[in-house]
C-alpha positions in Angstrom: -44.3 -134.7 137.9 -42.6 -134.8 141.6 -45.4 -136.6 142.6 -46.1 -139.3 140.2 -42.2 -139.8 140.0 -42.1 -138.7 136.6 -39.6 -137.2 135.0 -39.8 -134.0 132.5 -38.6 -136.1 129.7 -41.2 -138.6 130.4 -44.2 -136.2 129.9 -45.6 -134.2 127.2 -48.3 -131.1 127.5 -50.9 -130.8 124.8 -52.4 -127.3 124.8 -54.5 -124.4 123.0 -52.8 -121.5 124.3 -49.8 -120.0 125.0 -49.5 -120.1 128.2 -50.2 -124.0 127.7 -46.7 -123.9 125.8 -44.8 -121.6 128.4 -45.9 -123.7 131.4 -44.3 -126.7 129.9 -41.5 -125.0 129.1 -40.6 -123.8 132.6 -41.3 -127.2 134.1 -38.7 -128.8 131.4 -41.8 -130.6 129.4 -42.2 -130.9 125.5 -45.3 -129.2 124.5 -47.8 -129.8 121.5 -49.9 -126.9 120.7 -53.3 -127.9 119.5 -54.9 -125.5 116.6 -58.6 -125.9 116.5 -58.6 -124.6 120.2 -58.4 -121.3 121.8 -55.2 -119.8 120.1 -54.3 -119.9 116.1 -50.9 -122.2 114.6 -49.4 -119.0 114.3 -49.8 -117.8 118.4 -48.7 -121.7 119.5 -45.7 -121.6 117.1 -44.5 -118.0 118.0 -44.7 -119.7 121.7 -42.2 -122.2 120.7 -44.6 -125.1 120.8 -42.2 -128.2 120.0 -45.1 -129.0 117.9 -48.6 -127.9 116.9 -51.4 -130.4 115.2 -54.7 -129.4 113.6 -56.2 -132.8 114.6 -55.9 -135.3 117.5 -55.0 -138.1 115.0 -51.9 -136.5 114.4 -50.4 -136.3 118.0 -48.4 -140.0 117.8 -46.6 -138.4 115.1 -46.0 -135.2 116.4 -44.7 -137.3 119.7 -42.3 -139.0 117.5 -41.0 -136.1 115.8 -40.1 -134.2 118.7 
């Protein structure tokens, strides 16, 4: 983020595991957990993912609800 002058609000981590979510988390970054990869809806939302989609086609939405 530092250096591409971005700022945590400004970026978004899409992941398949938990430690996807976590990292995003301690960097002050939304994260979307993604389902069909490595970790189940159920391990991304007891992560606190802001978010988790079963399908790439559903991440604008995701973005805007979060």
């Amino acid at each position: 983020l530092v250096e591409l002058n971005f700022k945590p609000s400004e970026a978004l981590v899409v992941g398949d595991m938990p430690v996807d979510i976590e990292m995003a988390h301690n960097a002050g970054v939304r994260a979307v957990g993604v389902s069909y990869g490595n970790a189940t809806r159920e391990e991304l939302t007891m992560a606190k993912a802001d978010a988790v989609i079963d399908n790439i086609s559903e991440l604008t939405t995701a973005i805007d609800g979060i």
